[in-house]
N, C-alpha and C positions, 0 to 999 in steps of 0.2 A: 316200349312201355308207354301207355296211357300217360296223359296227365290229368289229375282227378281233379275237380273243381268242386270248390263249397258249396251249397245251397245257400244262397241269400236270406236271411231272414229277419222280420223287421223288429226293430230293438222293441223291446215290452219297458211301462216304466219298472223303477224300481219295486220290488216287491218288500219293503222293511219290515225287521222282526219288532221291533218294540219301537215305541213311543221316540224314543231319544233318535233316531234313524231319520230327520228330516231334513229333505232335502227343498229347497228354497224355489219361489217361484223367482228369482235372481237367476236361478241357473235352469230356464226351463225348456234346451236342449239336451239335458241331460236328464231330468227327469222324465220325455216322453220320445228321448229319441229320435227328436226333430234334426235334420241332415246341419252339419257343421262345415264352413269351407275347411280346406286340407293343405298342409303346404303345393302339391300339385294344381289346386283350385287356384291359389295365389302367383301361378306362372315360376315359379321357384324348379329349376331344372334337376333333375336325379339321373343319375346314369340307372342303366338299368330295367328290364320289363318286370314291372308288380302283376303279382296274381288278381285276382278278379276283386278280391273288397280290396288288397296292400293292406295285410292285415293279418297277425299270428293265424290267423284261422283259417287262413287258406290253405293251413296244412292238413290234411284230412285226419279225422277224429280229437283236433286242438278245439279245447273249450275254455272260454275266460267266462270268470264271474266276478262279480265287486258289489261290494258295501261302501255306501258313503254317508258319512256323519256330516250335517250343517248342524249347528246348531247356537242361537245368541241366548250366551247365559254369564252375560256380566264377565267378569277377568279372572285369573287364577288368584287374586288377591284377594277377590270378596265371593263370588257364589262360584262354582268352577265352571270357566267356560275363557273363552268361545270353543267351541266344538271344530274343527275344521280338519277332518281326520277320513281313515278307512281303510278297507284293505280289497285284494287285488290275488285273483285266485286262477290260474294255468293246469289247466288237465291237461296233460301229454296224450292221453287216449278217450278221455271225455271222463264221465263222473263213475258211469256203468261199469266202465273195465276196471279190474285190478291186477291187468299185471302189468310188469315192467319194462321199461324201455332203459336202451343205452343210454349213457348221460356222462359226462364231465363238467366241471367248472375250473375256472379261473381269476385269479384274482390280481387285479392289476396296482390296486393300492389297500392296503386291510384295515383299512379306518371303520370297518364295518362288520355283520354278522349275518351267517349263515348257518340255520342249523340245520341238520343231516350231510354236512359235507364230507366227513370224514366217512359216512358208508358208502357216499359214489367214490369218492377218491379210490375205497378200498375195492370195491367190488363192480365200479364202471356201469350203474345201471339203477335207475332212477323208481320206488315206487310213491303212486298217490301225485296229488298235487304240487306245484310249488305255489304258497302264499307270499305276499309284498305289503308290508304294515307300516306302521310306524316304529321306530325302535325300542319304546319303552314297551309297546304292544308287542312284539315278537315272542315273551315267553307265553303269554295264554294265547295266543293266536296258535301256536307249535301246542299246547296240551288239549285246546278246543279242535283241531286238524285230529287229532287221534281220539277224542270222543264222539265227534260227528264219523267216524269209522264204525266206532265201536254199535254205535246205537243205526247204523244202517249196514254193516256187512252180513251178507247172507249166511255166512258159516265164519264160525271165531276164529278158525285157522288162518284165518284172511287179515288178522288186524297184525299178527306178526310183524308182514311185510311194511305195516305200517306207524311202526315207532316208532321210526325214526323221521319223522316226515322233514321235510326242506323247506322253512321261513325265511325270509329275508325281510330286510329291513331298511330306512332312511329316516334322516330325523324330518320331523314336520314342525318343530318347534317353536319357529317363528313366528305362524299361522294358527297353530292349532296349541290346547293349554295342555300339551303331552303329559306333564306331570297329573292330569287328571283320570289316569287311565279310562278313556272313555268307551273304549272297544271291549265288547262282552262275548261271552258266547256265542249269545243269538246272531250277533254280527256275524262271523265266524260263519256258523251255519247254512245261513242267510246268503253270505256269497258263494257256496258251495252246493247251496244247492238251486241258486239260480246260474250256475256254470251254463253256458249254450257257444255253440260253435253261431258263424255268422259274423255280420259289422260287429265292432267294439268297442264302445264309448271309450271318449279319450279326455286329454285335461283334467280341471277337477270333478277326479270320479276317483271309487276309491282308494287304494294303498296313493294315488297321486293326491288327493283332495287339497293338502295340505301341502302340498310339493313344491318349490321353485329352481330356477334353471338360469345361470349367467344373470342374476339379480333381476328376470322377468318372472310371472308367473308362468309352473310347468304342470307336469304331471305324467298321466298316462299316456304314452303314443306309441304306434305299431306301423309298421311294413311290410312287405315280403318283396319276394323276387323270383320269376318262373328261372329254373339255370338247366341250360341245355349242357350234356356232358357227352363222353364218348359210350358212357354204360346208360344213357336214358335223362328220362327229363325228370326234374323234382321240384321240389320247392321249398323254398326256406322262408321262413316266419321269425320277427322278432318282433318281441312288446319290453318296453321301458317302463321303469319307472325312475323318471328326472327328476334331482336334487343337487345340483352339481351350479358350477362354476362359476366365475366373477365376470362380471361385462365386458369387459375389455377385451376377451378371453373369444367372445363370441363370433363364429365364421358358418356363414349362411352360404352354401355352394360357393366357397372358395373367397368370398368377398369379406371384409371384414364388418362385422354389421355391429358389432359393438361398440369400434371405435367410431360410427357416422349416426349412432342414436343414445350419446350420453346421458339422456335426462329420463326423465321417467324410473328414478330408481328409487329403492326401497324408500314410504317414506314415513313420518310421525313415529311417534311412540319410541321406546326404548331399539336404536339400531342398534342390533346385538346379531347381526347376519354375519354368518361365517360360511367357509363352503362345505357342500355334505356330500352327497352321495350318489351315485346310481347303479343299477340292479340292472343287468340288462339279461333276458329269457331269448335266448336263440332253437326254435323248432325246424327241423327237416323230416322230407321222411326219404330223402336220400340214405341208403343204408352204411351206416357207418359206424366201424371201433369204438371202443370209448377211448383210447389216445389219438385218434381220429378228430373225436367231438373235442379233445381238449386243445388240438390245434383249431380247429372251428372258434371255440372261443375266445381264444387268443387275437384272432382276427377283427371281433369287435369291437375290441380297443382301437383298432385303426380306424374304426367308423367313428368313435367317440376324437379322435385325434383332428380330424375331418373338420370335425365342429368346433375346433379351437381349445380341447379338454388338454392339460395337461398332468390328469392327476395328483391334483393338489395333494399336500401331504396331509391333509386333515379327511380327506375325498376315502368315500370307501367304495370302490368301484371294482363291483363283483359282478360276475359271468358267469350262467349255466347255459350247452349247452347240450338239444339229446335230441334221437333220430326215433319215429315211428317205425320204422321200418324192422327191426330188430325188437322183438320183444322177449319176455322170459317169465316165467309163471312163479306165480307167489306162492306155490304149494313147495316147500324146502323137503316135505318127506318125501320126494319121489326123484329120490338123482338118479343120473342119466348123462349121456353123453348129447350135447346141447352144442348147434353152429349159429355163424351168424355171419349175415352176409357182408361183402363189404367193396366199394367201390375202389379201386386200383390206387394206390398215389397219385399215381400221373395223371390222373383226371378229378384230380381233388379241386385242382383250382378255381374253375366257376363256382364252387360252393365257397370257397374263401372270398371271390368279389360279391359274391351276393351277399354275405353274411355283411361284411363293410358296407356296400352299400344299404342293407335297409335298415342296419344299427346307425347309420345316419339318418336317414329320413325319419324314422319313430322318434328321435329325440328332438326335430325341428316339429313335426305332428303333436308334439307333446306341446308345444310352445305354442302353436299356431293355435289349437282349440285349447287351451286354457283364458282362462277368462279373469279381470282384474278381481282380487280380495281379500279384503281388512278381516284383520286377526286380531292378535294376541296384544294387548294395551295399544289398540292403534293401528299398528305396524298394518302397510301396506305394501302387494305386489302388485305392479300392473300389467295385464297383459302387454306382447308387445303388438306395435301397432302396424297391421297388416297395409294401412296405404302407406305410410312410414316407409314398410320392410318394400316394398314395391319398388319407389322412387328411390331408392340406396339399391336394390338391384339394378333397376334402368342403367342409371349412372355410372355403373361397372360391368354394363353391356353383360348382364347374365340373367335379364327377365325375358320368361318361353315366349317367342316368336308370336305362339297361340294366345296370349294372354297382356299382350304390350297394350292395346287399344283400351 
């Protein structure tokens, strides 16, 4: 078996649907795309070979797209605002296809929501999108997911498959004035249908905009991993969306980095920081089960364990995972007898290390390109600080060889 490689493609800025959609020249890697270092760039060790961007999309036909809200309009006390929000959109086969892939999820602590989980549960197979929002945004984000269906599927027998679509959610609330529901339609629309396979902005960009991680600023972040097996070679993708855990908490390749950079934490304004959530999206197109993909996702909790996570009990720390490789058609009136392929047990396991390891790295990616920002009465997150994170790697003799000088 081949192993297929993504086309490189260079990020385009945002495309925003309406006026409220601005994005800051504060943050003007993100709006044009300009290259960001990477935890790898930072000499920060990872077990493991990444595919060619380390990035969900190296899975062939995986498409992200994202909406992101900046926006300074006074506090939720007097005009609603700040803005600091967005969501965060994963095609399994890109935006064209509509049929389905195998799929399971997991859920490691349920302080959180998903909805369409109970038809992968029941039926192990994923249609349409998964979106990542903010949590008071999750119900119009899940009814605008099945109108931008409606108003572009080619034939209506098509929207069926797509009721029940899979939202996910974190709170942003710190950062962003949630009670403002800020997220519309258009947003909605907007990141779906700017979905494209290629690089994948990371940090604050959308469903991460507003996001924070072990009390630094987080967000977005993705890896993958090439996994050689004894039935061929594949590749597994994961993208994050980080809102999770306390400082102390924090372990960078095995080192304890929370406890060697106590300061820099949340600061001003009303501290009302609790721990929240992550969402983590695992892609292969190694062919697999759906109790298959629910041990897969199972596995990414040990990447999140990695980084110091222990599922706080407020923590809502959910997993989908689903395989390209297996698909099944959204047309229900033509049953049939239907196979699907599947990789042995016994050679399961390089796809359990690779899921662990790039469910690590995307949540240290999340950290590494996020960038410092003042919210909600004040409240600030700082990035953290990459010569910082360096000289606390050196020190514990775990900064890459290639990157010491």
């Amino acid at each position: 078996m081949m192993f297929n490689r993504v086309s490189v493609k260079k990020n385009n800025c945002f495309r925003m649907a309406i006026p409220l959609c601005i994005c800051l020249t504060v943050f003007p890697n993100i709006v044009c795309g300009e290259t960001k270092p990477r935890s790898r760039d930072l000499g920060i060790p990872f077990e493991g070979s990444p595919g060619p961007l380390n990035a969900i999309t190296d899975v062939p036909g995986v498409e992200v797209g994202h909406t992101t809200l900046i926006e300074e309009k006074g506090t939720s006390k007097t005009d609603r605002g700040p803005v600091r929000t967005g969501l965060t959109a994963v095609f399994p086969l890109g935006k064209e296809s509509y049929k389905g892939v195998a799929a399971a999820r997991f859920v490691l602590n349920g302080a959180g929501e998903l909805t369409g989980s109970h038809f992968v549960d029941e039926f192990g197979v994923l249609f349409g999108p998964i979106a990542i929002t903010n949590t008071l945004s999750l119900g119009l984000v899940r009814d605008a997911v099945i109108e931008w269906y409606r108003e572009t599927a080619p034939d209506p027998m098509l929207l069926l498959s797509r009721s029940l679509p899979m939202v996910a959610e974190t709170w942003d609330g710190e950062l962003n004035d949630i009670y403002g529901f800020h997220i519309k339609k258009a947003h909605v629309f907007s990141a779906l249908d700017s979905a494209k396979g290629g690089p994948v902005a990371e940090g604050n960009v959308g469903g991460g905009t507003g996001m924070t991680a072990y009390e630094f600023k987080a967000g977005i972040g993705t890896s993958s991993r090439a996994v050689s097996t004894e039935t061929g070679i594949f590749t597994v993708g994961v993208l994050v969306q980080a809102n999770y855990g306390w400082r102390h908490q924090l372990r960078i390749a095995g080192v304890p980095v929370g406890k060697e950079i106590t300061d820099m934490m949340p600061s001003e304004g009303e501290k009302t920081k609790r721990d929240g959530s992550i969402v983590v999206v695992v892609a292969t197109d190694a062919p697999l089960l759906p109790f298959q993909l629910k041990r897969v996702a199972k596995r990414a909790s040990m990447g999140l364990a990695r980084n110091g996570s222990i599922a706080n009990d407020t923590s809502g720390d959910i997993i989908i995972a689903f395989s390209t490789a297996n698909t099944v058609s959204p047309d229900f009136s033509k049953p049939g007898i239907a196979s699907f392929d599947f990789i042995p047990h016994e050679a399961i396991d390089p796809v359990f290390s690779a899921t662990i390891e790039a469910t690590e790295e995307a949540i240290i990616n999340a950290l590494i390109a996020a960038e410092s920002m003042t919210g909600m009465n004040g409240m600030t997150f700082h990035a953290i600080p990459h010569d910082r994170l360096r000289e606390v790697l050196k020190k514990y003799n775990r900064l890459s060889e290639k990157t010491k000088n």
